[in-house]
N, C-alpha and C positions, 0 to 999 in steps of 0.2 A: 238446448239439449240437457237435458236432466243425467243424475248421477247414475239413474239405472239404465237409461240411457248408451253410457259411456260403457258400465260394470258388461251390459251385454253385449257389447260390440267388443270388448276383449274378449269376451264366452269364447262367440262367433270363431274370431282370429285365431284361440287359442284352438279350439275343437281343428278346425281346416289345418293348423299347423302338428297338433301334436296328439291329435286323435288317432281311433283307429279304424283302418276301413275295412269293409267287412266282402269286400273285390275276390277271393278265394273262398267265402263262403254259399252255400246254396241259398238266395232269398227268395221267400213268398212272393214279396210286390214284383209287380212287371210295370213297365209304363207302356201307353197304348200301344207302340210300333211293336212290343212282345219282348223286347230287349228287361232284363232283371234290372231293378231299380236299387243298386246300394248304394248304403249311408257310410258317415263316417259318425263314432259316437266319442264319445268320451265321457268315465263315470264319476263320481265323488265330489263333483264340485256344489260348491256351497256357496251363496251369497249371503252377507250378511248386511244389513243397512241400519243406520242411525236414526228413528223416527223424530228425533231432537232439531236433523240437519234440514231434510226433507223427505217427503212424503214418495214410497220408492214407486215410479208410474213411469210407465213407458211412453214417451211421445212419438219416439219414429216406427209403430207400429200400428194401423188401426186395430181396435177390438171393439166388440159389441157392448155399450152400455154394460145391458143383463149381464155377462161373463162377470164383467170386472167386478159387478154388486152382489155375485155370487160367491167370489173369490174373495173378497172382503166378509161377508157373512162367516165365509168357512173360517179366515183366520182369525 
């Protein structure tokens, strides 16, 4: 498991622990049974990574080749 890896698996934990849910507001999405689909968010977080340590790439996630070469181009 890699560093970003780990960085986002505390994201995850933190957002579900100390996020905010949005359960008393009106949402757009529905999920198919018609029931409203809310989230839980949380804003300002920043990652920041060492490209000295390693290269920040997520392994417990698939993604698409293209994404990731596009994602690289943008940064």
């Amino acid at each position: 498991m890699s560093r970003a890896d780990a960085i986002f698996i505390a994201n995850c934990k933190d957002i579900l622990e100390n996020g905010v849910w949005d359960t008393n507001a009106e949402v757009r999405p529905h999920w198919e049974d018609g029931t409203p689909a809310h989230t839980v968010k949380k804003f300002g977080i920043v990652n920041r990574y060492d490209l000295r340590e390693e290269f920040p790439i997520q392994t417990i996630r698939r993604c698409a080749f293209k994404s990731c070469v596009d994602e690289i181009l943008w940064i």
